[in-house]
C-alpha positions as CSV (number, residue, x, y, z in Angstrom):
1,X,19.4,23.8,50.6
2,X,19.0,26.5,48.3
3,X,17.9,25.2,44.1
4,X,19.6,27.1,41.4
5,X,18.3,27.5,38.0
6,X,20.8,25.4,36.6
7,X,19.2,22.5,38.7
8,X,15.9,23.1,37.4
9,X,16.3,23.4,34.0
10,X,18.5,20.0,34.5
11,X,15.8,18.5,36.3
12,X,13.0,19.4,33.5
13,X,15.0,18.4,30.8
14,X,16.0,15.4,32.7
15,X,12.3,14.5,33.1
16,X,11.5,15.4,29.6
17,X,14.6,12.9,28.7
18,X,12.4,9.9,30.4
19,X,9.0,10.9,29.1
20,X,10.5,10.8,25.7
21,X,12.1,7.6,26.0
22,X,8.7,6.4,27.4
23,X,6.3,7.4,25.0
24,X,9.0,6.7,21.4
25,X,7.3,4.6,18.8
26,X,8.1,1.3,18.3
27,X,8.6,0.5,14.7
28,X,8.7,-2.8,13.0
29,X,11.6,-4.2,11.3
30,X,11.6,-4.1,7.7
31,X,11.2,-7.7,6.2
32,X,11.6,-9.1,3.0
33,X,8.0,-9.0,1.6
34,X,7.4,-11.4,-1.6
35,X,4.4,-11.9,-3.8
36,X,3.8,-14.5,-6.5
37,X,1.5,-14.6,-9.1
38,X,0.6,-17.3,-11.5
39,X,-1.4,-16.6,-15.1
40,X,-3.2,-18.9,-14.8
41,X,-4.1,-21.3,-12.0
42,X,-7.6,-23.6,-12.4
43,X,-8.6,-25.3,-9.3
44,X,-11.5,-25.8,-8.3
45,X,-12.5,-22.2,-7.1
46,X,-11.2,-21.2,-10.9
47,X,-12.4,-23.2,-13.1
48,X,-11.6,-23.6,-17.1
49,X,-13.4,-20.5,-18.9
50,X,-13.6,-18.3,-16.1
51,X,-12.6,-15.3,-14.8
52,X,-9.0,-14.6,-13.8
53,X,-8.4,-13.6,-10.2
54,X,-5.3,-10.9,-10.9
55,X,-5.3,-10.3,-14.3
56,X,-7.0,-7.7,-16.6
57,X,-7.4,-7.2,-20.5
58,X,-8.4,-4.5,-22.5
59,X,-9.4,-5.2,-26.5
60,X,-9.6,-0.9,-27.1
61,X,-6.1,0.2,-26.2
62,X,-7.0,0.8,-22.1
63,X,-10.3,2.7,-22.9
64,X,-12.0,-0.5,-20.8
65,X,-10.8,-3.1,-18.6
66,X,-12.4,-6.5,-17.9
67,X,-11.2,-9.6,-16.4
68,X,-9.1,-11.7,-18.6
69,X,-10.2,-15.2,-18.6
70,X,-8.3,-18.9,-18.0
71,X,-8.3,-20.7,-21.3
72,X,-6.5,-24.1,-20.1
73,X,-4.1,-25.4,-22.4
74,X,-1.9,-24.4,-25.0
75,X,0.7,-26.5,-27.4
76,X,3.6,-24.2,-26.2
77,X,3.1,-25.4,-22.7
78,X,3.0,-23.6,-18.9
79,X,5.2,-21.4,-17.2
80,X,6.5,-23.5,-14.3
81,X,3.7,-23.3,-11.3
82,X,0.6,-22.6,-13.9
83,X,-2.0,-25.0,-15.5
84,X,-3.4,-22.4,-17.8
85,X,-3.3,-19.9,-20.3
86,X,-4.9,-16.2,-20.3
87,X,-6.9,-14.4,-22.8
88,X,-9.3,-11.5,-23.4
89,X,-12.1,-14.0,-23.9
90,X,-13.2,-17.5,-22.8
91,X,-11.2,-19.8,-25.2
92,X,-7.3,-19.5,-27.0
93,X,-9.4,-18.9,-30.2
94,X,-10.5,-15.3,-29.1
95,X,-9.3,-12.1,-29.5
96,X,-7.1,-13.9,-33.0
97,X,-5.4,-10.9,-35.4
98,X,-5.5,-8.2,-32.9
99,X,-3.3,-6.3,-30.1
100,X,-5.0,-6.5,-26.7
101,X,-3.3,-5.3,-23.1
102,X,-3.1,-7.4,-20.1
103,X,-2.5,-5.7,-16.7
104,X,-1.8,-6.6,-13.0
105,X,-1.4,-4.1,-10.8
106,X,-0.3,-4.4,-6.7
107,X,0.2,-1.6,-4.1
108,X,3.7,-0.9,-2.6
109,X,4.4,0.5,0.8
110,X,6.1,4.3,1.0
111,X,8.6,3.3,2.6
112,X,10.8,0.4,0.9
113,X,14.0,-0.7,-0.2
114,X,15.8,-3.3,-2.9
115,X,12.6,-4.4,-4.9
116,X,13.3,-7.0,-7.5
117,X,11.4,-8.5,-10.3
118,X,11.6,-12.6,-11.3
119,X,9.8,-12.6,-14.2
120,X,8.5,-15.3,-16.8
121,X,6.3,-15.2,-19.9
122,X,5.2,-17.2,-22.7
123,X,3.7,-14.9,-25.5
124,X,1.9,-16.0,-28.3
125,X,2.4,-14.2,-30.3
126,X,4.4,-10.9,-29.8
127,X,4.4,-9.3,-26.3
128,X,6.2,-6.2,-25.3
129,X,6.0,-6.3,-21.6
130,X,6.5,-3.1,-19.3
131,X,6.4,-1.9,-15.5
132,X,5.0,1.6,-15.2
133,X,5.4,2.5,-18.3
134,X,9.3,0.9,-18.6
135,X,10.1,-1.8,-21.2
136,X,11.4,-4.6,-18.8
137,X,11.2,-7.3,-22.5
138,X,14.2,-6.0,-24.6
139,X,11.7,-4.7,-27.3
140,X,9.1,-6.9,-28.3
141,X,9.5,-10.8,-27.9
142,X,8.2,-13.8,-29.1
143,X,6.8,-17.6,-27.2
144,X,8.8,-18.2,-24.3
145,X,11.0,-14.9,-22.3
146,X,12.0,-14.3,-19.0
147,X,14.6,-12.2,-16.5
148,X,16.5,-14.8,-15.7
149,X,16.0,-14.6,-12.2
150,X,15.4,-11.6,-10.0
151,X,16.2,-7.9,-11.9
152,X,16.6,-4.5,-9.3
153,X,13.9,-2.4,-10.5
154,X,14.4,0.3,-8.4
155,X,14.1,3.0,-11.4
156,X,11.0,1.5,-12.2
157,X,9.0,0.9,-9.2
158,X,7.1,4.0,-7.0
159,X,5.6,3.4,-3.6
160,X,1.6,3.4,-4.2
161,X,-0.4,1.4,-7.4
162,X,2.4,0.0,-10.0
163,X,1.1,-1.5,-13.0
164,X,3.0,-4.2,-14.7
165,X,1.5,-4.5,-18.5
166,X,1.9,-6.8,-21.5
167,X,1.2,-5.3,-25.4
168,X,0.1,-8.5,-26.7
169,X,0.2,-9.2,-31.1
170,X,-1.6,-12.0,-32.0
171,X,-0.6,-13.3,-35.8
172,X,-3.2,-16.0,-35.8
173,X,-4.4,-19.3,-34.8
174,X,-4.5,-19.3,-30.7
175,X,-3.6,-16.7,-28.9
176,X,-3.0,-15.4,-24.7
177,X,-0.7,-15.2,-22.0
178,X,1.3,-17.6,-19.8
179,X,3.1,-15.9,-16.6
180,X,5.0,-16.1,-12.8
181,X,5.2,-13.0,-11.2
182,X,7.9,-12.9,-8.0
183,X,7.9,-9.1,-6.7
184,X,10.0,-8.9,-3.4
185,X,11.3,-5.7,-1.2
186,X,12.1,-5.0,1.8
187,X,9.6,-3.3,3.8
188,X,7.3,-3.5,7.2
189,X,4.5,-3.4,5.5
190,X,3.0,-6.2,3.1
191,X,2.1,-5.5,-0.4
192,X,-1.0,-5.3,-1.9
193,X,-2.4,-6.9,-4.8
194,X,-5.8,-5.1,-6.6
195,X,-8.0,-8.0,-8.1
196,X,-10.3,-7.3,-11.2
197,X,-13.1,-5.2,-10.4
198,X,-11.7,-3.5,-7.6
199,X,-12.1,-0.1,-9.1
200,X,-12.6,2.6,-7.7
201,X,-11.7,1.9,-4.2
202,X,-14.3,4.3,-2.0
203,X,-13.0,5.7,1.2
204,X,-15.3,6.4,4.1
205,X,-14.9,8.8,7.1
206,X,-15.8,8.4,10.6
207,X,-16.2,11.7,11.9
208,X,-16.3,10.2,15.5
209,X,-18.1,12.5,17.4
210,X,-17.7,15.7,14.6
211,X,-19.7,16.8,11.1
212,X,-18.6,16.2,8.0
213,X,-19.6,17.8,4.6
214,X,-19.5,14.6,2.9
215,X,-19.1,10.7,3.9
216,X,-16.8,9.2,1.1
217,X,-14.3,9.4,-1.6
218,X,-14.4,7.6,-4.9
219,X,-10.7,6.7,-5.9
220,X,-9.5,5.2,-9.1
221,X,-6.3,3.4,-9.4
222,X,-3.5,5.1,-11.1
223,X,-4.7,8.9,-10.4
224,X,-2.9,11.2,-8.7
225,X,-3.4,11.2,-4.9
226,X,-5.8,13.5,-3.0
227,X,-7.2,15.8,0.0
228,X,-8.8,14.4,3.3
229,X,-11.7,16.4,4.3
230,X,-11.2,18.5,8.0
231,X,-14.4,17.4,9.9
232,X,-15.7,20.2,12.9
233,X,-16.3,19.7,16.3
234,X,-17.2,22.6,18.6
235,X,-14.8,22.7,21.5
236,X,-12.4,19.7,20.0
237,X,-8.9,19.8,17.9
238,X,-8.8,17.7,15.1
239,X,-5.8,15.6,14.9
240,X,-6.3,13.6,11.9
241,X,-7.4,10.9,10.1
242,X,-6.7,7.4,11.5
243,X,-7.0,3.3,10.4
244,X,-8.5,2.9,13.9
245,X,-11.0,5.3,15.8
246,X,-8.9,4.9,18.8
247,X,-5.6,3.8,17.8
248,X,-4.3,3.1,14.4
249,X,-1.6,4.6,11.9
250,X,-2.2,8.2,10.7
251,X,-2.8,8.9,7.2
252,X,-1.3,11.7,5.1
253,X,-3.8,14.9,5.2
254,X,-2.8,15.9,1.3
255,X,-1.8,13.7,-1.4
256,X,-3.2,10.5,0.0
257,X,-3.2,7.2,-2.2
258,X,-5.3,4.8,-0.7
259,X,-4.6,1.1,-1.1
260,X,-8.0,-0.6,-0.6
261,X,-12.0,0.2,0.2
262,X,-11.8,1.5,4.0
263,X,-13.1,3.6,6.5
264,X,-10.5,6.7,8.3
265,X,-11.8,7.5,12.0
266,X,-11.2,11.2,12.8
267,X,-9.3,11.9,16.2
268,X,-9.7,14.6,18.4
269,X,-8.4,16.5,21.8
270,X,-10.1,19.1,23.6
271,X,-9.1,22.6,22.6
272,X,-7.8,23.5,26.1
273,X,-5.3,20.7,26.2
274,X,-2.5,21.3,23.0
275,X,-1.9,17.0,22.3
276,X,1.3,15.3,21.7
277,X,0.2,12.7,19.4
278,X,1.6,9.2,20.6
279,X,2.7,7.7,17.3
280,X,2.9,3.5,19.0
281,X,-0.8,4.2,20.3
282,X,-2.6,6.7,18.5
283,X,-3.7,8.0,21.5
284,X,-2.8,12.0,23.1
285,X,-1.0,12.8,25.9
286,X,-2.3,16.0,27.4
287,X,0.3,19.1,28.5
288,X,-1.2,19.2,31.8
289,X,-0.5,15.6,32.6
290,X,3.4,16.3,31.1
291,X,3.3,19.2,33.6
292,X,1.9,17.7,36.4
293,X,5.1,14.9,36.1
294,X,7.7,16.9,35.8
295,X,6.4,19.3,38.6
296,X,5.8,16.2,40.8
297,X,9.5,15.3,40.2
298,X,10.5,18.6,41.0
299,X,8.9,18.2,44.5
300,X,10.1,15.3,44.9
301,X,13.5,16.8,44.6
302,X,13.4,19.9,47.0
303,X,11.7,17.7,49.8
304,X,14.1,15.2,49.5
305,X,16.7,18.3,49.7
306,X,15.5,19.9,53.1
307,X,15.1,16.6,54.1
308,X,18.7,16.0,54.1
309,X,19.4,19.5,55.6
């Protein structure tokens, strides 16, 4: 029994069909991904007079940033799920007669969908509060505000670092910050808060069997993303940069915005074998392997053929 052309190329593309189907990644399901945060909580890790564990305050208009502090009480009372105010020093006597800037800042995946905002604030005195920039407060208010429940704040929010900030106006006598922070989307991928102090977030590289002409990358939040190195490896293709050294998720080559301190692993292939990078493994899948199926399939077909001649 004679093969025709048209068999073959069926055959091939048949067999190309099934390795396809094989090797396709396996993504996760978006899930609705939520994060709260209370200004301020004291417990017994956080005590009265410390140091905040999400917020930031600046006293110079942004020029410096340093951990705003839990101050306890305050006669206008708690946001519901707090036990204590914030302000830029120890006590709700600081920082009287002055503006200062509070800041908390999280990491959102690139790829998400329907974030919302549940806001609540009590501002003593005058607070203008903004996300990236955007007035979410209708101008500047005064003691106790809020959204009302969960706002869309699509045309605010960015995937990478957003910064939600308050302009705070003290007029005397105590002064800080009460606040709940819901943020929820929809998204595979959690996100990420950035505590005080985590600035700048350095990035290491694991050349993994190359050379490098440097070892690390300094990052500071808020600035534009950047370029991964190409490592060199005589005889090897560099494939990218990687969360695992064997496995992982590939990161973007240009404009990369990391979200914490990490190490990238470098992955490679041998220059005689052109890869097809496996996205649900990280691993590579050689053409000659690809070959060596389809032509074993194609043998598999003629024998079988003369067979039933």
């Amino acid at each position: 029994m004679k093969v025709s052309i048209r068999q073959l190329i069926g055959l091939f593309t048949m067999a190309l069909i099934a390795l396809s189907i094989s090797t396709a990644p396996a993504h996760a399901e978006s899930t609705t991904q939520t994060v709260t945060i209370l200004g301020g909580v004291i417990d017994e890790q956080h005590t009265l007079g410390s140091q905040d564990p999400y917020t930031e305050a600046s006293t110079d208009n942004g020029e410096t940033w340093n951990p705003a502090y839990l101050v306890g009480e305050h006669p206008w009372g708690f946001v519901e799920g707090t036990n204590s105010w914030l302000n830029c020093g120890p006590t709700v006597y600081d920082c009287l007669g002055q503006t200062s800037l509070y800041r908390y800042r999280f990491f959102v995946p690139e790829t998400y969908a329907s974030p919302t905002l549940d806001a609540a604030f009590i501002v003593d005195n005058l607070g203008v509060i903004t996300l990236n920039g955007t007035e979410i407060s209708p101008g500047q208010v005064e003691g106790n505000w809020g959204t009302g429940g969960p706002i869309d704040v699509t045309s605010m929010m960015r995937s990478g670092w957003n910064e939600l900030q308050v302009t705070l106006v003290d007029q005397g006598g105590l002064a800080g910050i009460n606040y709940r922070l819901v943020i929820s989307l929809q998204s595979e991928e959690e996100v990420i808060v950035a505590p005080p102090g985590s600035e700048p977030i350095q990035i290491s590289y694991n050349a993994n069997g190359g050379t490098m002409s440097k070892l690390s990358d300094l990052y500071k939040i808020g600035d534009p993303g950047f370029s991964l190195p190409i490592p060199d490896r005589a005889g090897w293709i560099f494939l990218g940069w990687f969360t695992d050294p064997t496995e992982g998720s590939q990161v973007p080559d240009t404009n990369y915005v990391p979200a914490s301190t990490s190490t990238l692993h470098a992955h490679w292939v041998r220059a005689q074998q052109e890869a097809f990078s496996l996205a649900n493994t990280g691993g590579d899948m050689a053409v000659p392997f690809i070959t060596g199926l389809v032509l074993i399939g194609l043998g598999f077909f003629v024998a079988r053929s003369r067979k039933i001649i």
